[in-house]
NUMAR-306107 format. One record per residue (C-alpha): residue in three letters; chain; x, y, z. Coordinates in steps of 0.05 Angstrom, whole numbers, plus 5000, padded with zeros to 4 digits. Example, Ala and Ser with C-alpha at 12.3 -4.5 7.8 and 13.67 -1.06 7.14 Angstrom:
BEGIN
<lodo ALA,A,<5246,4910,5156>>
<lodo SER,A,<5273,4979,5143>>
//
This chain:
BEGIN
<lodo UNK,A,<8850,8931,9392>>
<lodo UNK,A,<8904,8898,9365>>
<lodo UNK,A,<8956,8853,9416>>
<lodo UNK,A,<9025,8882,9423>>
<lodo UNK,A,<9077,8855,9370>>
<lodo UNK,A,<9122,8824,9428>>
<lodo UNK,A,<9052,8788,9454>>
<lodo UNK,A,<9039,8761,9387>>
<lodo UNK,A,<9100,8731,9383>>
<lodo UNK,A,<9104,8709,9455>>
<lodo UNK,A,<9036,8669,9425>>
<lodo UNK,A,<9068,8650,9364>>
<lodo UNK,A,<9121,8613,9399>>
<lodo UNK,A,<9074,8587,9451>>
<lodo UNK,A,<9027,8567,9390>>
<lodo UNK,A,<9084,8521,9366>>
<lodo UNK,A,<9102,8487,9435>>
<lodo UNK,A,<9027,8454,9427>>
<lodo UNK,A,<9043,8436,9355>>
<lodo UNK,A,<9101,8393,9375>>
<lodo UNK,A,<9065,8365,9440>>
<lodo UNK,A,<9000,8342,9401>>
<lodo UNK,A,<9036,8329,9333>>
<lodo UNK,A,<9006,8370,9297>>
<lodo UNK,A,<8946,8396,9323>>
<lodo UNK,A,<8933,8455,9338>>
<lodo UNK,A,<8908,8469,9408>>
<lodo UNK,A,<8876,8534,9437>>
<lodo UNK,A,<8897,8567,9510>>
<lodo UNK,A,<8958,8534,9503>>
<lodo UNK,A,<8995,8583,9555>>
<lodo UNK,A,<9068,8566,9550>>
<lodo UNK,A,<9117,8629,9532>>
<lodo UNK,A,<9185,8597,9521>>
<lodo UNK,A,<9217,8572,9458>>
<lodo UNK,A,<9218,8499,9463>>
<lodo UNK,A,<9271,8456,9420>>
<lodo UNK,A,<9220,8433,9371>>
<lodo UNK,A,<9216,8500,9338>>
<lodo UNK,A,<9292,8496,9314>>
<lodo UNK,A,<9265,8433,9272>>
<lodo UNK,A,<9215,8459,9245>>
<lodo UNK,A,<9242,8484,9182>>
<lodo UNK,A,<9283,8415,9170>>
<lodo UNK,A,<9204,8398,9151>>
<lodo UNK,A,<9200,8447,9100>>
<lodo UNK,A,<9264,8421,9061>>
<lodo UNK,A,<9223,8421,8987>>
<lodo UNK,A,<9232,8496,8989>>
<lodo UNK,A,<9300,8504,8976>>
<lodo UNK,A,<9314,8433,8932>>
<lodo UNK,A,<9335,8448,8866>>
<lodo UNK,A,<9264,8445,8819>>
<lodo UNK,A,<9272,8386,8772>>
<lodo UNK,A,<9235,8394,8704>>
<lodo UNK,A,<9260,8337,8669>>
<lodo UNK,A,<9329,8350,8690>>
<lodo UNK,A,<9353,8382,8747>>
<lodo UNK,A,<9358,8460,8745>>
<lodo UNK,A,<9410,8505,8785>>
<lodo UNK,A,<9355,8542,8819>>
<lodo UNK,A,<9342,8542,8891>>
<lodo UNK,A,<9276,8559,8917>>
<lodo UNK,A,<9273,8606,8973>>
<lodo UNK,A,<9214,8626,9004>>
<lodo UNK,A,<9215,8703,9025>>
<lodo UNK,A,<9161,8737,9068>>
<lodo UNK,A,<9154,8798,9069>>
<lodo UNK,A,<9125,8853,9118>>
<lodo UNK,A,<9075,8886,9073>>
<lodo UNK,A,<9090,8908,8991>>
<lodo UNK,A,<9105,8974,8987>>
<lodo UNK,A,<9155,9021,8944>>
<lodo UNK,A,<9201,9035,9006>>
<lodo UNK,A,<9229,8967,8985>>
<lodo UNK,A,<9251,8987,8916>>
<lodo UNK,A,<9319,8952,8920>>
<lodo UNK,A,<9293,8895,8931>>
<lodo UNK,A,<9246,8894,8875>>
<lodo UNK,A,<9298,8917,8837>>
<lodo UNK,A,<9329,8852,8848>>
<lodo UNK,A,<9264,8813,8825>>
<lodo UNK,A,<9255,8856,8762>>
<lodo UNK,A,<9328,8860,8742>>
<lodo UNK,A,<9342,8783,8744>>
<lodo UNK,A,<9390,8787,8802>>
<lodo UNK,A,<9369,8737,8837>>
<lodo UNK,A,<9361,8687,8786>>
<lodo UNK,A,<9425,8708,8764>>
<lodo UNK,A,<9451,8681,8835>>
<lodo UNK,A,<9416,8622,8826>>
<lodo UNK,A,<9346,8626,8871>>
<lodo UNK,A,<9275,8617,8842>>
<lodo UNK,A,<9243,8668,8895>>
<lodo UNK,A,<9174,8665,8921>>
<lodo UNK,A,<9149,8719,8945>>
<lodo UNK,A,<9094,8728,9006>>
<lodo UNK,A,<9064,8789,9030>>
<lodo UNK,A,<9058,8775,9111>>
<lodo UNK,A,<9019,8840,9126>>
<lodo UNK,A,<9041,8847,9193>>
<lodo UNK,A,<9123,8833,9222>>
<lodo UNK,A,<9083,8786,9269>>
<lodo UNK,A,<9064,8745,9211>>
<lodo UNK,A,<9123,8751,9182>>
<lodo UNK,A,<9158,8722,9240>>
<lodo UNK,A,<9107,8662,9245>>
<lodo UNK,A,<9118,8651,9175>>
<lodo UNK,A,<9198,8638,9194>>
<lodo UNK,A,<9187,8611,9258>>
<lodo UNK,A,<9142,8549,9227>>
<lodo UNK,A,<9182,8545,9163>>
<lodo UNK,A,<9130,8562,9117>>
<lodo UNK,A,<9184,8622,9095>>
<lodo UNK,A,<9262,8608,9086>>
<lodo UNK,A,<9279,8681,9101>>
<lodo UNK,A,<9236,8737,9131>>
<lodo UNK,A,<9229,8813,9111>>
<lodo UNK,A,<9208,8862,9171>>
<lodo UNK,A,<9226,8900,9226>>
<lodo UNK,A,<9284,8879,9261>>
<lodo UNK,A,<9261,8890,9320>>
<lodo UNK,A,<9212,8824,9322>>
<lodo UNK,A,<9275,8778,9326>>
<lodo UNK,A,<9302,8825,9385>>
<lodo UNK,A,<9234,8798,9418>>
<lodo UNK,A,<9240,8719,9392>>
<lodo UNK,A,<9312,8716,9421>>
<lodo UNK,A,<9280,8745,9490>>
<lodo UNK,A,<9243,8688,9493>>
<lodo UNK,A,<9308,8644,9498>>
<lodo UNK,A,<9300,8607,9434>>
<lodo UNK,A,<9350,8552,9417>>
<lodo UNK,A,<9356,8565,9347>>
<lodo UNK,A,<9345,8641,9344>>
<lodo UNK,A,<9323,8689,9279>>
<lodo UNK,A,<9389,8722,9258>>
<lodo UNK,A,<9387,8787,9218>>
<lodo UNK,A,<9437,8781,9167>>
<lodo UNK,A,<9422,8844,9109>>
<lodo UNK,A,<9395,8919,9127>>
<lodo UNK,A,<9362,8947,9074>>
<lodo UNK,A,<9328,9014,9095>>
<lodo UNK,A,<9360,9065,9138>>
<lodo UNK,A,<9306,9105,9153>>
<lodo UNK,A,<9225,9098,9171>>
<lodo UNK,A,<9182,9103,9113>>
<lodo UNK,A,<9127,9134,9140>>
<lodo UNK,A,<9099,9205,9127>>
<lodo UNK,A,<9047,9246,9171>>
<lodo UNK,A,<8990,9268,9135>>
<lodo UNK,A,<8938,9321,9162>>
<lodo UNK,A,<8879,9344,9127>>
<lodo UNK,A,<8904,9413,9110>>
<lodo UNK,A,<8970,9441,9092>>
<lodo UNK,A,<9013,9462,9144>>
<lodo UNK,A,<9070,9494,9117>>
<lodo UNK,A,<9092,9512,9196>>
<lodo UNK,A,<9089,9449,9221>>
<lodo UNK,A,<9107,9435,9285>>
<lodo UNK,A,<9108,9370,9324>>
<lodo UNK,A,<9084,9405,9394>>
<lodo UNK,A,<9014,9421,9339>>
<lodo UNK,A,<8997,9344,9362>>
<lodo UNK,A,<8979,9348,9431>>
<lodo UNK,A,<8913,9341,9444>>
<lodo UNK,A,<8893,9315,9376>>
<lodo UNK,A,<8870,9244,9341>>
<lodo UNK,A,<8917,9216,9311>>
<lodo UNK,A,<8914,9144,9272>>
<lodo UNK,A,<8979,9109,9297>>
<lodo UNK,A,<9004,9042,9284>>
<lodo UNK,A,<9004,8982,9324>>
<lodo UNK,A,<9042,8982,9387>>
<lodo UNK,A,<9101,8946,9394>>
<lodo UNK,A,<9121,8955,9323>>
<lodo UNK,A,<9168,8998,9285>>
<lodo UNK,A,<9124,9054,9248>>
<lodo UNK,A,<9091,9064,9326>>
<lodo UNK,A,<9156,9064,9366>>
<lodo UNK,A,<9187,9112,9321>>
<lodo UNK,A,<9135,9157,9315>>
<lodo UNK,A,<9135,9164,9400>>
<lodo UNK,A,<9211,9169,9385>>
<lodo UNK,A,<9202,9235,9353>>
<lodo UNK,A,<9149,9259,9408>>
<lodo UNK,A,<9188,9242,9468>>
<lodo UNK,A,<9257,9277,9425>>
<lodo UNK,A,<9209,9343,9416>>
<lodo UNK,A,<9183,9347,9491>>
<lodo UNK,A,<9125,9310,9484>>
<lodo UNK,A,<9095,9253,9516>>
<lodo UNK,A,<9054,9198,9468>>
<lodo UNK,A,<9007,9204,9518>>
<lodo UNK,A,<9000,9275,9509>>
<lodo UNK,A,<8968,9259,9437>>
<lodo UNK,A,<8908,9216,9423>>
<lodo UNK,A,<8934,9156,9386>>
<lodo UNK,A,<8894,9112,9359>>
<lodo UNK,A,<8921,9035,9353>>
<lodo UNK,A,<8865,8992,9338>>
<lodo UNK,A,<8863,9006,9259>>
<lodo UNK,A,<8891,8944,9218>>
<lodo UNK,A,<8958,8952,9168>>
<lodo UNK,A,<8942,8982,9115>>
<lodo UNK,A,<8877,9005,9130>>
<lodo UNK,A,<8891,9080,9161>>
<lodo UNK,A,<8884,9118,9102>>
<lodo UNK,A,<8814,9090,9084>>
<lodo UNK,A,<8800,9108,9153>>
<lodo UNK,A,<8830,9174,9149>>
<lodo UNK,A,<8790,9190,9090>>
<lodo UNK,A,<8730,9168,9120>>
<lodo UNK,A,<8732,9224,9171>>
<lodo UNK,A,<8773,9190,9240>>
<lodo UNK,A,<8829,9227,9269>>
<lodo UNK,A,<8864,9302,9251>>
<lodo UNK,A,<8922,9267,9225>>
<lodo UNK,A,<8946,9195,9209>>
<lodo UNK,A,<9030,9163,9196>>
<lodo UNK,A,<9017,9138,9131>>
<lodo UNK,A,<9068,9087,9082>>
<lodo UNK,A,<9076,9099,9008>>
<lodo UNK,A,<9030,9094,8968>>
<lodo UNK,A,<8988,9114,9023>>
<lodo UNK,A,<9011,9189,9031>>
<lodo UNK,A,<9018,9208,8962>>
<lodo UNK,A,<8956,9181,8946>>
<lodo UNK,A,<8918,9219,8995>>
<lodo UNK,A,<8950,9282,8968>>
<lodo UNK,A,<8932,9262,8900>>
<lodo UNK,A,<8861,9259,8924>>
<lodo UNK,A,<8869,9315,8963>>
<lodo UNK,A,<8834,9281,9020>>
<lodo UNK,A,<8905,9298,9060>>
<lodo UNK,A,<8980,9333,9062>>
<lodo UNK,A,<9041,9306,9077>>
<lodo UNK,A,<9065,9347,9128>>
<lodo UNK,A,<9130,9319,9165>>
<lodo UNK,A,<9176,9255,9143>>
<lodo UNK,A,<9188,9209,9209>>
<lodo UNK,A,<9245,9178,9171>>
<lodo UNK,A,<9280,9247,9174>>
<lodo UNK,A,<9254,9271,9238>>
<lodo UNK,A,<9277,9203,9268>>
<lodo UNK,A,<9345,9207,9240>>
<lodo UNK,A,<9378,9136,9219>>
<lodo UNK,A,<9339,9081,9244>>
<lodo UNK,A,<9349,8999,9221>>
<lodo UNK,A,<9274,8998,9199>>
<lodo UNK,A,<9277,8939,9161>>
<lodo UNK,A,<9329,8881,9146>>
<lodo UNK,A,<9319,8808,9118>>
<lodo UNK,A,<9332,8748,9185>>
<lodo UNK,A,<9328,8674,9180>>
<lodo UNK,A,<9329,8615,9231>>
<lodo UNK,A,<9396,8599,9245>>
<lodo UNK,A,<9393,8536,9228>>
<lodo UNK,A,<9364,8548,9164>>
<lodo UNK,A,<9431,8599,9158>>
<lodo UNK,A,<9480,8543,9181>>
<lodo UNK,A,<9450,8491,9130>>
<lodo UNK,A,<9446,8537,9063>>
<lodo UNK,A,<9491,8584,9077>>
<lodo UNK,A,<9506,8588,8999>>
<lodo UNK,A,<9437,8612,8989>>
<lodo UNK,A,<9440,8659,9043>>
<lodo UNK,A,<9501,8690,9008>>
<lodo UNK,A,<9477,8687,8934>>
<lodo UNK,A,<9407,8719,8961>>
<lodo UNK,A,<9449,8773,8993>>
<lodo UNK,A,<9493,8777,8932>>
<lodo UNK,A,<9428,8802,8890>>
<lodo UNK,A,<9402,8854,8946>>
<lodo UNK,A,<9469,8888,8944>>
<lodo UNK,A,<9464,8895,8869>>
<lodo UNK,A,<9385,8926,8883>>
<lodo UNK,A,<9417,8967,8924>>
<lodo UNK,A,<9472,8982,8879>>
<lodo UNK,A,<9419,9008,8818>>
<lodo UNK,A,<9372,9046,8870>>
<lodo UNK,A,<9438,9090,8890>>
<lodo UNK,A,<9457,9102,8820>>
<lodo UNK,A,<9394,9109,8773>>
<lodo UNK,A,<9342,9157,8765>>
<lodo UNK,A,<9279,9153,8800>>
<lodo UNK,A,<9243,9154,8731>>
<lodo UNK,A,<9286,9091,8719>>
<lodo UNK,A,<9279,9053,8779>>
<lodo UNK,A,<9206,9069,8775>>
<lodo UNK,A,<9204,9036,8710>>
<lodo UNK,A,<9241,8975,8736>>
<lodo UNK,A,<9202,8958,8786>>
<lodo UNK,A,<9141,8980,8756>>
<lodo UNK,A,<9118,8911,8748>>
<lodo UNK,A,<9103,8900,8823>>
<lodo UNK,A,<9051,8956,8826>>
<lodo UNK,A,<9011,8946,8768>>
<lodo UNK,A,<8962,8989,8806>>
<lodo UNK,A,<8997,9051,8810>>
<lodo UNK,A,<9022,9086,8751>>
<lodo UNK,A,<9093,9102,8740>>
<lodo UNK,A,<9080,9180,8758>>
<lodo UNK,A,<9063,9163,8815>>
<lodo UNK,A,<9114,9113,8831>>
<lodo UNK,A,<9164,9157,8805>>
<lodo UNK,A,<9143,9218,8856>>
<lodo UNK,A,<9148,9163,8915>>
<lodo UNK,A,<9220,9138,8894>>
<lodo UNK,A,<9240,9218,8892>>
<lodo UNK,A,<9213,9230,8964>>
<lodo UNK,A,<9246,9163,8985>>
<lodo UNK,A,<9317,9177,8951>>
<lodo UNK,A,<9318,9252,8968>>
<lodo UNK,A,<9313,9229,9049>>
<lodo UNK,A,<9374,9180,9035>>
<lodo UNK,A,<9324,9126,9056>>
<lodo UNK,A,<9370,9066,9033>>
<lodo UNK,A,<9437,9037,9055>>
<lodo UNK,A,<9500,9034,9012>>
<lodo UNK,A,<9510,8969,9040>>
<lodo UNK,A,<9470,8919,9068>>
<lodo UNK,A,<9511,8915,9140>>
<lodo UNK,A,<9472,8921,9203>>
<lodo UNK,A,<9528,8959,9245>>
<lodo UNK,A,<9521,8945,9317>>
<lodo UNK,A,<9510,9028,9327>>
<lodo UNK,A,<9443,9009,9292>>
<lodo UNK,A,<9427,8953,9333>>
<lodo UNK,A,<9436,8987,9389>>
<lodo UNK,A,<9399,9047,9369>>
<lodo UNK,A,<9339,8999,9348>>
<lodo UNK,A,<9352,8973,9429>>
<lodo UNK,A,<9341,9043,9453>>
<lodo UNK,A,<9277,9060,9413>>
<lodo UNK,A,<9254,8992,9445>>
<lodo UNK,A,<9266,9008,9517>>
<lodo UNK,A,<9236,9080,9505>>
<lodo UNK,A,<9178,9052,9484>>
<lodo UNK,A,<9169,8999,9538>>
<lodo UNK,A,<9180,8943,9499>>
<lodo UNK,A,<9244,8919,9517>>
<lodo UNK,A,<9249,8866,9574>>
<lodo UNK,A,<9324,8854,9564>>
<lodo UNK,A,<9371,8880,9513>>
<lodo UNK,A,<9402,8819,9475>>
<lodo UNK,A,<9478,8811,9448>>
<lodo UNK,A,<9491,8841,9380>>
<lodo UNK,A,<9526,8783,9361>>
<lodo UNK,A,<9464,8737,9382>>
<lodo UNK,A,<9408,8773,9334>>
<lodo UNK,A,<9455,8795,9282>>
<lodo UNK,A,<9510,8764,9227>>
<lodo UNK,A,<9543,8818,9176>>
<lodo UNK,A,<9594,8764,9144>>
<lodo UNK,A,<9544,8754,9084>>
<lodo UNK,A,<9530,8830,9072>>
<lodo UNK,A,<9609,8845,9075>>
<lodo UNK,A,<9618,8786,9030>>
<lodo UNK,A,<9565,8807,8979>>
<lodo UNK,A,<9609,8873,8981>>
<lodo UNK,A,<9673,8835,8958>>
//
């Protein structure tokens, strides 16, 4: 089974205390759970990935390093920004890197192997508990609700939530977001997580193989995931957690904050270009923002995509704006301590930063 997100990280940050003692090396049962100073420098080591590329002569692109939590259509604005030029438009040559995992993610960030990190805000809620010096800020919200569906193996046009208890159902890990919100809706319809049989140990991303392959009565599956169950009628989409939940911050884009307070032009010009994705997704069709970011899933054809971007846009999935309002953050602090996962609840002003996303709004 899989360690709890705020363990992994715990580790994470424990990993890099040995890095800096040993210089380098990386040393196993290292057992140390604070953040030690060395981790705010790490990402002065990792300077080539934001100097402007020379190719003969110098070129006005930065390169910024972006990891993201997994690649999947519920982040059409920001794809939107890839496809559409806007951030090369702002000036930043982005690489992209699929983390698979928010504890990845946060690694990725944490070691400077990433300039800016895409996942679940709720992973730099557990860094700052650690007492980090130079702390992951969240600085741009970009989905509003979960992006998760429930799928069962037959339709269930009466669905109701209490129809859970007692059965298997393939869950996500514990300690992150598609898990925590999914007991969030249990515990607001009466019921107790521990009332249902969920079942944690199956990796990201692999559910719906499972699911197919005969475990559990039901399974929370992402997009493509749910749609293309239906489509092999191996399942049915029978409840939307991002509408049963109400409005959550599931997702939002956090750097180091000394990464922020060095390049804070790039910070601005990246959130510049996620306001315009955001911008098109609120204003175009789902036919054309399928065929705009198209491109990213060469895998799935544009039907398809363009069924997921309806389901998505019909839920009012994404923000306006890109501002994480402290009412989120505190919501996303409650889910936490419902679930158990919350040892302290951190300042809003200490995990979060909206002066790029109102700038970008300028």
């Amino acid at each position: 089974m899989e360690v709890v997100l705020k363990k992994s990280v715990k580790k994470v940050i424990s990993m890099f205390t040995c890095i800096a003692v040993v210089g380098g090396m990386l040393l196993m049962g290292c057992g140390q759970t604070s953040v030690p100073d060395e981790i705010a420098d790490s990402s002065e080591k990792k300077e080539s990935s934001v100097e402007p590329e020379k190719n003969g002569e110098e070129s006005a692109l930065q390169k910024v390093t972006l990891n993201e939590v997994a690649h999947s259509i519920f982040y059409a604005p920001m794809y939107v920004a890839i496809e559409e030029g806007y951030f090369k438009d702002a000036g930043i040559d982005l690489d992209l890197v699929t983390g698979f995992g928010a504890d990845k993610v946060m690694t990725a960030v944490l070691s400077g192997e990433a300039d800016i990190g895409f996942m679940g805000p709720e992973t730099t809620v557990y860094t700052a508990n650690e007492g980090s010096k130079d702390p992951v800020i969240n600085f741009a919200q970009l989905t509003q609700r979960a992006g998760n569906f429930l799928v069962a193996r037959e339709e269930m046009n009466d669905f109701k939530w209490s129809d859970l208890i007692g059965e298997d159902v393939l869950g996500g890990r514990a300690g992150g977001m598609p898990e925590m919100v999914f007991e969030y809706i249990l515990k607001q319809n009466g019921i107790e997580p521990s009332e249902v049989n969920i079942d944690q140990s199956i990796d990201f991303g692999s559910t719906g193989a499972a699911f197919t392959g005969g475990q559990g009565a039901y399974t929370v599956e992402f997009e493509p995931g749910a749609t293309l169950l239906e489509q092999e009628k191996a399942g049915y989409v029978v409840a939307s957690l991002g509408v049963d939940s109400g409005y959550v911050p599931y997702t939002a884009f956090s750097a180091k904050q000394s990464y922020m307070k060095k390049h804070p032009d790039v910070i601005q010009a990246f959130t510049n270009a996620l306001q315009q994705g955001m911008e098109y997704v609120n204003t175009h069709t789902p036919e054309e923002i399928a065929a705009s970011i198209q491109p990213q899933f060469s895998e799935t054809d544009t039907a398809t995509i363009t069924t997921i971007i309806r389901r998505y846009q019909k839920q009012d999935t994404w923000k306006r704006d890109l501002v994480f309002s402290e009412d989120s953050f505190t919501l996303l602090l409650d889910i936490l301590e419902s679930a158990g996962q919350l040892e302290k609840r951190p300042d809003y002003q200490d995990v979060v930063t909206t002066e790029y996303a109102e700038k970008a709004l300028q």
